[in-house]
N, CA and C atoms as a LAMMPS dump frame, in Angstrom:
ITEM: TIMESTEP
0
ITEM: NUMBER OF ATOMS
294
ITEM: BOX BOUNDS ff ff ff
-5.0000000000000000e+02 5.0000000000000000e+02
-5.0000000000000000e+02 5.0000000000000000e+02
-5.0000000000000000e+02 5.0000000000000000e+02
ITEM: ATOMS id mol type element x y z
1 1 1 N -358.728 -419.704 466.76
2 1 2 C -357.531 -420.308 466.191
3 1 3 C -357.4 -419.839 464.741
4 2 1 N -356.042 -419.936 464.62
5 2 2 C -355.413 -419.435 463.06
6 2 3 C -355.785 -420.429 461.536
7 3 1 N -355.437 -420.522 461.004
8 3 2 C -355.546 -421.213 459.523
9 3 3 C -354.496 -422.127 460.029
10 4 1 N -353.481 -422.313 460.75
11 4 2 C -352.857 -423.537 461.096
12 4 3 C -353.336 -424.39 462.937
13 5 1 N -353.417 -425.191 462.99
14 5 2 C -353.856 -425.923 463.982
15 5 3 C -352.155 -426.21 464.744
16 6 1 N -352.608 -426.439 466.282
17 6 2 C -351.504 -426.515 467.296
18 6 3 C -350.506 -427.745 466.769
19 7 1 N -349.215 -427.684 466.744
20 7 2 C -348.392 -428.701 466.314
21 7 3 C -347.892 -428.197 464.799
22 8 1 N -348.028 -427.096 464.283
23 8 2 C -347.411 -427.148 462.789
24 8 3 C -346.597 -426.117 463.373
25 9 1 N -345.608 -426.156 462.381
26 9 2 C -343.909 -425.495 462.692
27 9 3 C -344.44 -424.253 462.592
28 10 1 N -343.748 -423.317 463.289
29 10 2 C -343.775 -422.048 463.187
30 10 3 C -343.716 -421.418 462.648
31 11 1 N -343.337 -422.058 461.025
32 11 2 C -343.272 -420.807 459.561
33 11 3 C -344.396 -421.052 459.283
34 12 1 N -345.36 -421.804 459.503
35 12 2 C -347.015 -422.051 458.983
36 12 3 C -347.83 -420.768 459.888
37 13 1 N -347.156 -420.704 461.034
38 13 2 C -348.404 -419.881 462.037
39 13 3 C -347.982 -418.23 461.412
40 14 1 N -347.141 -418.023 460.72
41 14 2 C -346.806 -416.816 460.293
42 14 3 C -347.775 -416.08 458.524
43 15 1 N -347.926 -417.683 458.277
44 15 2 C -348.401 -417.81 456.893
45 15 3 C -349.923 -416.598 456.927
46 16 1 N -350.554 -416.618 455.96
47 16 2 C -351.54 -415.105 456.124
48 16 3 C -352.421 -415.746 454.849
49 17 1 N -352.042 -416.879 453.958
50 17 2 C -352.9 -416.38 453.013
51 17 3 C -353.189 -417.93 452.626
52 18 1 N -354.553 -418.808 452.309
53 18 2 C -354.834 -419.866 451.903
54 18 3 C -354.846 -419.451 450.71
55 19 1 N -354.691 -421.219 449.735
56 19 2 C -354.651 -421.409 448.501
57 19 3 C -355.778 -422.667 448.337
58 20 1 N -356.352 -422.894 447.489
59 20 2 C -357.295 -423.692 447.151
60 20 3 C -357.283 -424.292 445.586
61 21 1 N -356.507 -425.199 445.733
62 21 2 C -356.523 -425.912 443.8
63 21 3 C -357.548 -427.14 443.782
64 22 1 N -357.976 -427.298 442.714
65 22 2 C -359.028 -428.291 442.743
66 22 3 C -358.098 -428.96 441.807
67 23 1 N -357.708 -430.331 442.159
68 23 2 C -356.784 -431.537 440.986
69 23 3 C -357.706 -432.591 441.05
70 24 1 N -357.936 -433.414 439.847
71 24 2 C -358.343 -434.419 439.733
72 24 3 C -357.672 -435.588 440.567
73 25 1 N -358.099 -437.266 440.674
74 25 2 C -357.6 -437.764 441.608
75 25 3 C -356.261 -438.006 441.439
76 26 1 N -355.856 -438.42 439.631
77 26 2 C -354.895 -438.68 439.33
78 26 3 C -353.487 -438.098 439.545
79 27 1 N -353.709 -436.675 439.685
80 27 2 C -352.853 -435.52 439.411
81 27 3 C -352.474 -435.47 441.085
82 28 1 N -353.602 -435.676 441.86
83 28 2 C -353.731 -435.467 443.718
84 28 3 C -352.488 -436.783 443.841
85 29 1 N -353.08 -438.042 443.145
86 29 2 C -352.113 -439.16 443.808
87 29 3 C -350.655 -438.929 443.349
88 30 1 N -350.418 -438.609 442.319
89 30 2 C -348.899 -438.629 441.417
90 30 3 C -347.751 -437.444 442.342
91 31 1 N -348.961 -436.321 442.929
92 31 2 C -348.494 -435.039 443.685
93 31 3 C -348.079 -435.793 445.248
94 32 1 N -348.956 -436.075 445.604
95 32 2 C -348.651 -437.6 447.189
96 32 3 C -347.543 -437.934 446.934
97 33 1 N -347.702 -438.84 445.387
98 33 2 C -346.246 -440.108 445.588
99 33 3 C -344.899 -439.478 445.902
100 34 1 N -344.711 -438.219 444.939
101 34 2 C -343.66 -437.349 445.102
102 34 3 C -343.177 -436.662 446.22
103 35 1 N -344.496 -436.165 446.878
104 35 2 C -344.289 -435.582 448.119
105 35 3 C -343.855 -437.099 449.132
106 36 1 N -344.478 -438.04 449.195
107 36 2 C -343.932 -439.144 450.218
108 36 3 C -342.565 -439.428 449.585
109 37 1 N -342.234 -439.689 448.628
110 37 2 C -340.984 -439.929 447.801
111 37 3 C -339.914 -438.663 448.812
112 38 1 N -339.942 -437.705 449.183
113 38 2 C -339.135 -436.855 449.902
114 38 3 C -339.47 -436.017 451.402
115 39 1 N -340.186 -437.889 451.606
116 39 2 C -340.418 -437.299 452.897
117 39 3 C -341.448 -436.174 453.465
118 40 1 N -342.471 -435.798 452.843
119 40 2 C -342.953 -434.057 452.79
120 40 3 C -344.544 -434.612 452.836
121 41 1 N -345.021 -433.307 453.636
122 41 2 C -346.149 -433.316 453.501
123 41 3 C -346.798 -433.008 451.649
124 42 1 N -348.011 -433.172 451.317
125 42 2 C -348.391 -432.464 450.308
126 42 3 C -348.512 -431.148 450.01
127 43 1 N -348.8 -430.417 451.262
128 43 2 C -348.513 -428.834 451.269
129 43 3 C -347.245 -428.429 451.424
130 44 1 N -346.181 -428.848 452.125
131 44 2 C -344.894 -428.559 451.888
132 44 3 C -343.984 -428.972 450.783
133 45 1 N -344.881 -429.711 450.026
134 45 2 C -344.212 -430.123 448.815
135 45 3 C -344.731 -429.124 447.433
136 46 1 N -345.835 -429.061 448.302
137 46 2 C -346.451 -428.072 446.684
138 46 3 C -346.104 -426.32 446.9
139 47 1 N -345.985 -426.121 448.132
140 47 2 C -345.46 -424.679 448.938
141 47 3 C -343.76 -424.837 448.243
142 48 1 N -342.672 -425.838 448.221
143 48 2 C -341.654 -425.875 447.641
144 48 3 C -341.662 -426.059 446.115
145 49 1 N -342.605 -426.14 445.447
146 49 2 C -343.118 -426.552 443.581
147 49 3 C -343.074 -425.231 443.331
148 50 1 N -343.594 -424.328 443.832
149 50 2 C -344.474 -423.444 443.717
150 50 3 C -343.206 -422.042 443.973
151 51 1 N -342.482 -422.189 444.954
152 51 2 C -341.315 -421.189 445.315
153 51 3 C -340.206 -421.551 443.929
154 52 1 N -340.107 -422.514 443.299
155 52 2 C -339.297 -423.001 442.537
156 52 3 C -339.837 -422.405 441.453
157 53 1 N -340.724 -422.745 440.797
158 53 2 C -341.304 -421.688 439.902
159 53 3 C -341.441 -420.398 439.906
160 54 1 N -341.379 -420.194 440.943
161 54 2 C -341.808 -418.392 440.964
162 54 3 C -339.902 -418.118 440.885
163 55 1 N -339.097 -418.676 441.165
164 55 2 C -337.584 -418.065 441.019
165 55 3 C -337.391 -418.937 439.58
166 56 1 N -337.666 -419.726 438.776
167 56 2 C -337.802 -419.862 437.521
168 56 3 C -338.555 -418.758 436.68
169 57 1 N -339.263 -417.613 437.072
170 57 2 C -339.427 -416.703 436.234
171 57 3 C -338.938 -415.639 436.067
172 58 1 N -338.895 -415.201 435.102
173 58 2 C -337.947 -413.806 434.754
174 58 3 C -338.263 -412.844 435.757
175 59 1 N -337.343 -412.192 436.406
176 59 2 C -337.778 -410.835 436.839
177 59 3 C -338.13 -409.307 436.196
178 60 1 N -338.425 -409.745 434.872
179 60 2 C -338.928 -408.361 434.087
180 60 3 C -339.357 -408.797 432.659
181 61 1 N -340.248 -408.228 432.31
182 61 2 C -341.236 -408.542 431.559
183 61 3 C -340.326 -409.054 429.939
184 62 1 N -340.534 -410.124 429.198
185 62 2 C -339.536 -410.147 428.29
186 62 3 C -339.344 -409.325 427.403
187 63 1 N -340.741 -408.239 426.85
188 63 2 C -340.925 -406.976 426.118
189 63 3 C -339.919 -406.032 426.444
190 64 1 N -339.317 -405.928 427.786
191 64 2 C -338.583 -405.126 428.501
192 64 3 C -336.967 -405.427 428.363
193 65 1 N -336.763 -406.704 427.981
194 65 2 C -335.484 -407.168 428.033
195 65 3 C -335.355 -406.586 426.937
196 66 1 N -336.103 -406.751 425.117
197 66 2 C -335.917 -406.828 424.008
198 66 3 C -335.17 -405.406 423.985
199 67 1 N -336.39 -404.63 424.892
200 67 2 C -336.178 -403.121 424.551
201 67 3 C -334.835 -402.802 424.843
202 68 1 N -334.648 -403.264 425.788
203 68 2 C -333.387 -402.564 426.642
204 68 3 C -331.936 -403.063 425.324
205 69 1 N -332.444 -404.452 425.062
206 69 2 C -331.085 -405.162 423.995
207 69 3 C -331.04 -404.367 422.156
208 70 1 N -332.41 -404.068 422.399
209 70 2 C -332.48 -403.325 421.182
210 70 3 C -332.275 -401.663 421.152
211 71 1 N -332.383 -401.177 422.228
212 71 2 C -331.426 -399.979 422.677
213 71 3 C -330.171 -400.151 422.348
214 72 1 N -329.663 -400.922 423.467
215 72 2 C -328.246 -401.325 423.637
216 72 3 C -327.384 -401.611 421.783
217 73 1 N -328.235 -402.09 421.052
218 73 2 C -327.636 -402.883 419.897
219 73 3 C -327.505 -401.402 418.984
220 74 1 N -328.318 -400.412 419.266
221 74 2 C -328.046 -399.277 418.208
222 74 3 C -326.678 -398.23 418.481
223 75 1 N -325.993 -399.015 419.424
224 75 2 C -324.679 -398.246 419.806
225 75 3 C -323.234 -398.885 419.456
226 76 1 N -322.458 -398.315 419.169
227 76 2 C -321.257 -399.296 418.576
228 76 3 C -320.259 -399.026 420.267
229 77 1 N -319.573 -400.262 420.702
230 77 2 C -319.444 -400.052 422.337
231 77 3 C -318.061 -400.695 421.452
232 78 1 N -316.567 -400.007 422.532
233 78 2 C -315.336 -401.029 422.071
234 78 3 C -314.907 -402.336 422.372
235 79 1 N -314.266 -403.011 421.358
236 79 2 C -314.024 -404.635 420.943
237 79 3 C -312.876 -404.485 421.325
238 80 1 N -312.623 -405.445 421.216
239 80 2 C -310.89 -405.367 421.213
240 80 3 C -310.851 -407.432 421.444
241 81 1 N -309.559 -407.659 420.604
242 81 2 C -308.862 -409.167 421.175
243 81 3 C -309.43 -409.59 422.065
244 82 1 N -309.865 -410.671 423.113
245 82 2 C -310.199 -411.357 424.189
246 82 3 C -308.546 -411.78 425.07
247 83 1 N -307.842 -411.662 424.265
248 83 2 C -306.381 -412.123 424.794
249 83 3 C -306.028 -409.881 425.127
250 84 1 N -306.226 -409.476 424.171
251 84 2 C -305.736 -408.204 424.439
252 84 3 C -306.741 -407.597 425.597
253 85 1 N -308.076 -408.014 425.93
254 85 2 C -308.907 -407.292 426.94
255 85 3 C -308.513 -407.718 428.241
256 86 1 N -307.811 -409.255 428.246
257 86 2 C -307.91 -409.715 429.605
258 86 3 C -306.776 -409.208 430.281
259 87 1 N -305.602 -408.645 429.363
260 87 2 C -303.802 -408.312 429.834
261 87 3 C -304.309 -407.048 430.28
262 88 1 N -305.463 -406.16 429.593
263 88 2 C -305.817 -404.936 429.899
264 88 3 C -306.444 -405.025 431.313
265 89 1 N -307.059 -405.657 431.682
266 89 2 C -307.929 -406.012 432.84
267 89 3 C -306.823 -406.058 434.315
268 90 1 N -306.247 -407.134 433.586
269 90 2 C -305.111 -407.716 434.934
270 90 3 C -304.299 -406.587 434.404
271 91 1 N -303.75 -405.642 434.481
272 91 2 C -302.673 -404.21 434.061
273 91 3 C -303.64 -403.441 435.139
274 92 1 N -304.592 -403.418 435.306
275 92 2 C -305.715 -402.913 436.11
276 92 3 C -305.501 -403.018 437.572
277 93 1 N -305.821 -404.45 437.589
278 93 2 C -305.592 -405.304 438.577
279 93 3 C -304.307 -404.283 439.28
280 94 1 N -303.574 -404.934 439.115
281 94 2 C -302.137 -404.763 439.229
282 94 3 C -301.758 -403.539 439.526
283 95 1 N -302.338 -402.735 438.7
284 95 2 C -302.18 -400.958 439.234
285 95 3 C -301.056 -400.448 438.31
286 96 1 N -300.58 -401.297 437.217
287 96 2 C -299.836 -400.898 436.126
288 96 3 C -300.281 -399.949 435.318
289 97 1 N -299.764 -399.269 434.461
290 97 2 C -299.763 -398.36 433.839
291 97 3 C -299.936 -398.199 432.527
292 98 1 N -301.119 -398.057 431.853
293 98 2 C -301.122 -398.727 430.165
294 98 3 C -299.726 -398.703 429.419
């Protein structure tokens, strides 16, 4: 038999990889209350903590953002009105003719 036992949903029997956190009791019970608070097991609650965080982090390193904005900032790119860019936009749209 697999890392999941007969009776767990079928996205568990697909799963490939255990996790092992050691929490004190306090931190174990407060993690319970929440998980019973929505219905959830403790592993499906901490498997959903855990996906939430990982799409709470940046997808590229923040060194990488700077670079790219501090590239970007050594170039002069055109301005124009916010009222004059948007008539330009919709003229676009539209298929009008400057």
């Amino acid at each position: 038999m697999g890392l999941t036992s007969v009776g767990e949903p079928p996205i568990l029997m697909r799963m490939s990889q255990r996790l092992q956190v050691l929490l004190d009791e306090a931190e174990f019970a407060a993690i319970r209350r929440i998980a019973r608070r929505h219905h959830m097991t403790v592993a499906t609650w901490v498997r959903q903590a855990l996906r939430a965080a990982g799409r709470d982090e940046p997808s590229t390193e923040p060194r990488r953002k700077l670079a790219v904005v501090r590239e970007a900032a050594q170039f002069a790119y055109p301005t124009a009105d916010i009222d004059t860019m948007l008539a330009e936009v919709e003229r676009g749209y539209l298929g009008d003719a400057p």
